[in-house]
C-alpha positions in Angstrom: -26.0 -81.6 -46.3 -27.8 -78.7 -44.4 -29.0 -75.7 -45.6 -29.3 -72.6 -43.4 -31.4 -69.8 -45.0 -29.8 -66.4 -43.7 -32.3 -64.5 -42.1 -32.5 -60.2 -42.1 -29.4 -60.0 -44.4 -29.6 -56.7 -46.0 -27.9 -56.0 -49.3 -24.2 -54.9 -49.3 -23.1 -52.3 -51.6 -19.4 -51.8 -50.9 -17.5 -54.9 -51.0 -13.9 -53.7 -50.4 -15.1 -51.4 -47.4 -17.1 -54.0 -45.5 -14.9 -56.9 -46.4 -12.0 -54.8 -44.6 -14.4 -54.1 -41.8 -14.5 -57.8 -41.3 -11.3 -59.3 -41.6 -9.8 -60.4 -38.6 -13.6 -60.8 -37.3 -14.8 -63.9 -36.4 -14.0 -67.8 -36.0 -13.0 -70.0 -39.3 -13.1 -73.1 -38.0 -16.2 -75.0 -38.6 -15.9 -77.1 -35.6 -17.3 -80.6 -34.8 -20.9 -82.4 -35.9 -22.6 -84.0 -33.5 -21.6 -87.2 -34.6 -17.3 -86.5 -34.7 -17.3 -85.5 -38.5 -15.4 -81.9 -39.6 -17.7 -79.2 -40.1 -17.5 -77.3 -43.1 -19.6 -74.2 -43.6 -20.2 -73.4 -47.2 -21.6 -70.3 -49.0 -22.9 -70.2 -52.4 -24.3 -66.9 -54.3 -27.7 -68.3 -55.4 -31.3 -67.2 -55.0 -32.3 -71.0 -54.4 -31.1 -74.8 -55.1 -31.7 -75.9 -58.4 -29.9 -79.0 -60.8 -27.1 -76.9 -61.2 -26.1 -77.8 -57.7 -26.8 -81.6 -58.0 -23.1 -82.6 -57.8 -23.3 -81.0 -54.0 -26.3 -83.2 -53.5 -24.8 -86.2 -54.9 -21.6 -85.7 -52.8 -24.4 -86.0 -49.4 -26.6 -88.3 -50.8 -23.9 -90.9 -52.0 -22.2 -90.6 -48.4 -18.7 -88.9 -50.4 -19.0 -86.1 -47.6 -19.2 -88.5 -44.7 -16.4 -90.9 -46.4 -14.1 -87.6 -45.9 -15.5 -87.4 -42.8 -17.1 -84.0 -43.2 -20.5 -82.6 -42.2 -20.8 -80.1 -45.1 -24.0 -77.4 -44.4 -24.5 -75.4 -47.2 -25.6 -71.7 -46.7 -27.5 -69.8 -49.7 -26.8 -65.7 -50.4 -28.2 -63.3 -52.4 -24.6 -62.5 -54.7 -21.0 -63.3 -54.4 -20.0 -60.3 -53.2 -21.9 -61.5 -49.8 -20.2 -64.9 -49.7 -17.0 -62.9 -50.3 -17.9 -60.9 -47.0 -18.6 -64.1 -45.2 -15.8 -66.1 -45.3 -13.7 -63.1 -45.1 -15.6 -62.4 -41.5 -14.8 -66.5 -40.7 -18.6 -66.7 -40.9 -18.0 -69.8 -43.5 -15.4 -71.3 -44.1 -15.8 -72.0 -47.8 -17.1 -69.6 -50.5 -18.3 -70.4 -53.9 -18.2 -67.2 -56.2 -16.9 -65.8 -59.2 -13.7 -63.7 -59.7 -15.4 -60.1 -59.3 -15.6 -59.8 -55.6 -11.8 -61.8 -54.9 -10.5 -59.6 -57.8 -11.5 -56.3 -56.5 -10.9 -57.5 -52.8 -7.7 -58.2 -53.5 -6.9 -54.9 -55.0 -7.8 -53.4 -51.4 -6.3 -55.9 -48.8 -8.7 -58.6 -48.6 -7.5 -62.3 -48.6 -8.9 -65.1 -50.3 -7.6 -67.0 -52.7 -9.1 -70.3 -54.8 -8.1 -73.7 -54.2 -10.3 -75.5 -56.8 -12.2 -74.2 -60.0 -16.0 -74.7 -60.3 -17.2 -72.8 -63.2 -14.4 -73.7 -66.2 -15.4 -70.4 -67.8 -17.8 -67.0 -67.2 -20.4 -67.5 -66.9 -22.6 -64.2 -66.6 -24.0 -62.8 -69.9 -26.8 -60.6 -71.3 -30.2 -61.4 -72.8 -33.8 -60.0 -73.9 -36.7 -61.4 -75.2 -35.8 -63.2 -78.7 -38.5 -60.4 -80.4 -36.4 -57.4 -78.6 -35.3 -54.2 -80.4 -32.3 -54.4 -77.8 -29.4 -55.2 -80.1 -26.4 -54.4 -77.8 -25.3 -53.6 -74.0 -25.2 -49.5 -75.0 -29.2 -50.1 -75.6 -29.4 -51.2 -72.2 -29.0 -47.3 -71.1 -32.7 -46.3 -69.4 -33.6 -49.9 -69.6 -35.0 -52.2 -67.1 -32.9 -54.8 -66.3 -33.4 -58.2 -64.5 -31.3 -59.8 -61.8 -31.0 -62.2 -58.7 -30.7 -59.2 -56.3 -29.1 -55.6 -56.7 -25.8 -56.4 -55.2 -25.1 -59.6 -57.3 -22.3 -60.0 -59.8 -25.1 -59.8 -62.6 -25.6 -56.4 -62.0 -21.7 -55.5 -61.5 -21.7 -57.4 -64.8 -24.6 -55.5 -66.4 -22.4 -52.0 -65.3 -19.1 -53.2 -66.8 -21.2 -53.8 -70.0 -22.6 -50.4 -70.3 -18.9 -49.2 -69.1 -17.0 -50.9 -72.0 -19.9 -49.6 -74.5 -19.2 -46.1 -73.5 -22.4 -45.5 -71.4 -22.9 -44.1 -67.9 -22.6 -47.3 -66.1 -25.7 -46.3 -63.9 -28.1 -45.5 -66.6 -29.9 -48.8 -66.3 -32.5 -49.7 -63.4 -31.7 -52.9 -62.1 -35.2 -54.8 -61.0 -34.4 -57.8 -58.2 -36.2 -60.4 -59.2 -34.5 -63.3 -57.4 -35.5 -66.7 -58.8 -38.2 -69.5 -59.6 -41.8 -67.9 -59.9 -40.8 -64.5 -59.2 -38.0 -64.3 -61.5 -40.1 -65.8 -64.5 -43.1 -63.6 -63.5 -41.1 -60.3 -64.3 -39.4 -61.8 -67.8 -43.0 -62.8 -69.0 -45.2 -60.1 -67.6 -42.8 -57.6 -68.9 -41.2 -55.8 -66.0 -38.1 -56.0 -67.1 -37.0 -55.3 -70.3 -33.7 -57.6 -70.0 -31.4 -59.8 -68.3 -28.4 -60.2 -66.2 -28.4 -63.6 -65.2 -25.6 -66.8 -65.5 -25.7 -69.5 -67.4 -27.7 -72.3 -65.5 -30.3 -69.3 -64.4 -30.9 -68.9 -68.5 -31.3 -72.2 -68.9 -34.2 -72.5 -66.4 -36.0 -69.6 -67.9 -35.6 -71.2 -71.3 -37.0 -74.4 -70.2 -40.0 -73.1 -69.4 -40.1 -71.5 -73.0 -39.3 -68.1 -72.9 -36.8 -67.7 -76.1 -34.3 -65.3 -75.3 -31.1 -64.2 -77.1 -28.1 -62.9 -76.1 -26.0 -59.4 -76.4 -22.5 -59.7 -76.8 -19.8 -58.6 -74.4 -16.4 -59.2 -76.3 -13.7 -59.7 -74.2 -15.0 -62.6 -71.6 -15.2 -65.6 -74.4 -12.3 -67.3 -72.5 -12.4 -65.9 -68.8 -12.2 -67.7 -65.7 -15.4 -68.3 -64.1 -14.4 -68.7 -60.5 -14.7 -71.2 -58.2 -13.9 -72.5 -54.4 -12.1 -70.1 -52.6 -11.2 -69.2 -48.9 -9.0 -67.1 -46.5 -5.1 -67.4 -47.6 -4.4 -68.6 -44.0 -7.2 -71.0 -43.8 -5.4 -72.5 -46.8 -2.3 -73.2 -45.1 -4.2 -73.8 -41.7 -7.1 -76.2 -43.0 -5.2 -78.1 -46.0 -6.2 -81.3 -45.1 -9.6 -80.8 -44.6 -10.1 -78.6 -47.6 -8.5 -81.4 -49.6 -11.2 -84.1 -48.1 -13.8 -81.6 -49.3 -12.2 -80.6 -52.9 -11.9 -84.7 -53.2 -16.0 -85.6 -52.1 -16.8 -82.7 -54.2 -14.9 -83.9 -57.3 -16.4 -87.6 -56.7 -19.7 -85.6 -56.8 -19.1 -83.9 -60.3 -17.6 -86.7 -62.0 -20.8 -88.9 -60.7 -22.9 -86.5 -62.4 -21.4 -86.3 -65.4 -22.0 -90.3 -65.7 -25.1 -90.5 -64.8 -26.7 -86.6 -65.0 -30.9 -88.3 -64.4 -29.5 -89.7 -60.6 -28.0 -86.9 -60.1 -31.3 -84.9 -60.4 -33.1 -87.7 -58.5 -30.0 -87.4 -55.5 -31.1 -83.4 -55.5 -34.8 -84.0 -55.5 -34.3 -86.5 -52.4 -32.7 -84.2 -50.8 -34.2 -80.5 -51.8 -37.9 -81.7 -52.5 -38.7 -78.3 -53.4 -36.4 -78.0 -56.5 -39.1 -80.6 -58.1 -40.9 -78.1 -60.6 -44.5 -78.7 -61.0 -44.5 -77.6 -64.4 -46.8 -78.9 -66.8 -45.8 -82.4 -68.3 -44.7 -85.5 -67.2 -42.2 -86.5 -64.6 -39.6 -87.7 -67.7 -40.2 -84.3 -68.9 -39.8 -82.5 -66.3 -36.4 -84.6 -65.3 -35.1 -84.1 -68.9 -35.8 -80.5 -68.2 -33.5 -80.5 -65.1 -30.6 -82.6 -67.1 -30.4 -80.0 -69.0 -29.6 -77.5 -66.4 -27.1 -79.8 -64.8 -25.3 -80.2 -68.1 -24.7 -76.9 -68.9 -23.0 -76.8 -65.3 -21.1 -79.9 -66.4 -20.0 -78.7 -69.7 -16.2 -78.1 -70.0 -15.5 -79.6 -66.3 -13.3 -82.4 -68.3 -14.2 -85.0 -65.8 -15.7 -87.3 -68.6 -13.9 -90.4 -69.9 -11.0 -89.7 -72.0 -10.5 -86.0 -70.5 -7.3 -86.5 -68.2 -9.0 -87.5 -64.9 -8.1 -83.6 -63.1 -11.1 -82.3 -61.7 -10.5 -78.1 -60.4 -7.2 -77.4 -62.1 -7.0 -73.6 -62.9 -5.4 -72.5 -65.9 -2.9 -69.6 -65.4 -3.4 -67.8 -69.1 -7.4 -67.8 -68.3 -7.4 -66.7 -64.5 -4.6 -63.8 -66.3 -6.9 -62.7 -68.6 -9.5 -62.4 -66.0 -7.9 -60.1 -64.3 -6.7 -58.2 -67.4 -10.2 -58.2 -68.2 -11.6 -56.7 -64.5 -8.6 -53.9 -65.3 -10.0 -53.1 -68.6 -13.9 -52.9 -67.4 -12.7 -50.7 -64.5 -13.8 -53.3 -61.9 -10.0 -52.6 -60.8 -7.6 -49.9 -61.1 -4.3 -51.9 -61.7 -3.6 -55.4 -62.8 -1.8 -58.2 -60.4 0.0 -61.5 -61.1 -2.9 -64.4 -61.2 -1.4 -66.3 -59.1 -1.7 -64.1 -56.2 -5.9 -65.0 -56.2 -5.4 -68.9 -56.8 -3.3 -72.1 -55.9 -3.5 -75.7 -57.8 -0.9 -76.8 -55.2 -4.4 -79.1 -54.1 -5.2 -80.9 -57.1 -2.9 -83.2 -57.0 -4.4 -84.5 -53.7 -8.1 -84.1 -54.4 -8.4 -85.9 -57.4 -6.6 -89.1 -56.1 -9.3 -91.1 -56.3 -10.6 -93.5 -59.0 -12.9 -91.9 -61.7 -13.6 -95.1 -63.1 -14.6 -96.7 -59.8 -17.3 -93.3 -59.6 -18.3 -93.5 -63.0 -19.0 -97.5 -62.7 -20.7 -96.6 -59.6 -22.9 -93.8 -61.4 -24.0 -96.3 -64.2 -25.2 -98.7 -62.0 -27.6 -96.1 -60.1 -31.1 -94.8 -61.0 
């Protein structure tokens, strides 16, 4: 698995404008490795690799990419609303993101739709330092707030939060403070006054122990948190080899969830640098990571017992979503759910045995 670091790739303020811009615009197919195998081009929205992304290392390290035969290079942005724009523009040909930027794309003619769910739930929220006099999101109004970059869904999040509380939606200044040492820098020096982070990012922060606490947002307790989506055409066009790559991923996940420790071990191999050198031992420092990785896991229902369906979307939650996105003003009318995501795949990537991965996982270290 390759990562390609983007270089020069200035912020993007106007998703529905630029994504329109790009359709039509370059060339979706990934093309061939050097060595025969399918290339897939994938985007995530994160500042860096940490153990929330271990199942993608586990699919590379334990060869369930190349079993598909698929060379899967993994390209890192800034915010969703970026990977929207690049698979839009055929620049990837896979995007991982939440359901802001495909909800208010597809309000405005853009085309993607998700094949397979990742995140079983939102996963943005709200926080402050546990000894705050911040007790809500309308305190957040002349605040300093905290997040990956300007144009990432935390900050759309942060706006729709103030929105809903009856507060100018641009009232707060939002601080990029992108991730790792830079990002805990700012929460413990005290440039930012709060947070607009996900779930796995809060996790990291508290591992290091910063106590925080959350400010409620009512209204996103059962949301859809998004997942792997692409071009409608690309769908149709690229079935196949999107179902090889839902399947490898899926092996990856339900690998994890066995066995969480060799999962962080398969993501140090391969990403040397997500190895904190925090303070403490190495089993510390591993149970640290764990941690991360299972609140990624949690809810995936890939465990034992849990129906053996990795990436089925529920309709009523993706609905509600999108009811939701309508209400915050993210969007100015509401659309049938179905028209942003398809589980005509799942049947295909999850035939495979679980037990044979799980059996597999317990055996490794």
């Amino acid at each position: 698995m390759k990562l390609i670091r983007p270089a020069g790739l200035a912020p993007v303020m106007a998703l529905a404008v630029a994504s329109l811009a790009l359709a039509g615009c370059g060339d979706s197919s990934g093309g061939k490795s050097a060595d025969g195998r399918d290339t897939v081009r994938l985007a995530i929205g994160s500042p860096s690799w940490n153990a929330g992304y271990a199942t993608l290392a586990v699919s590379e390290a334990r060869k369930y990419f190349a079993k598909e035969n698929l060379d899967v290079k993994v390209l890192l942005f800034p915010s969703g609303t970026q990977v929207a724009q690049q698979v839009i523009s055929g620049k990837v040909d896979v995007g991982l993101m939440t359901p802001e930027p495909v909800g208010i794309g597809h309000t405005k003619g853009t085309d993607l739709t998700y094949f397979a769910q990742y995140w079983t739930r939102w996963i943005y929220g709200l926080k402050v330092p546990q000894q705050s006099a911040i007790a809500s999101a309308a305190d957040l109004e002349g605040k300093r707030v905290g997040v990956t970059a300007v144009a990432s869904s935390g900050t759309t999040f942060a706006r729709t939060a103030l929105k809903m509380q009856g507060r100018d939606p641009n009232s707060a200044k939002f601080i990029p403070i992108g991730g790792g040492a830079q990002q805990l820098d700012a929460i413990k020096s005290g440039k930012v006054d709060a947070l607009a982070l996900w779930d796995t990012q809060y996790q990291i922060v508290e591992n290091t122990g910063v106590q925080l606490k959350p400010l409620p947002v009512p209204g996103t307790e059962s949301l859809f948190g998004g997942g792997f989506a692409v071009k409608k055409g690309d769908l149709k066009d690229e079935r196949g080899l999107l179902t090889r790559f839902g399947r490898a991923f899926a092996k990856g996940v339900v690998f994890a969830d066995a066995n969480p420790e060799a999962a962080v071990h398969d993501l140090w191999k391969l990403h040397p640098e997500t190895k904190t050198k925090a303070q403490g031992s190495e089993t510390e420092v591993l149970a640290d990571e764990v941690k991360v990785l299972k609140v990624r896991l949690d809810g995936m229902n890939v465990g034992p017992g849990e129906g053996d369906r990795y990436g089925e979307m529920n309709t009523a939650s993706v609905t509600g979503t999108v009811k939701f996105m309508n209400t915050a003003g993210l969007i100015d009318k509401e659309f049938p759910a179905t028209e942003i995501f398809t589980n005509d795949l799942i049947p295909e990537i999850n035939k495979f045995s679980f037990g044979e991965i799980r059996a597999e996982a317990k055996k490794a270290s």
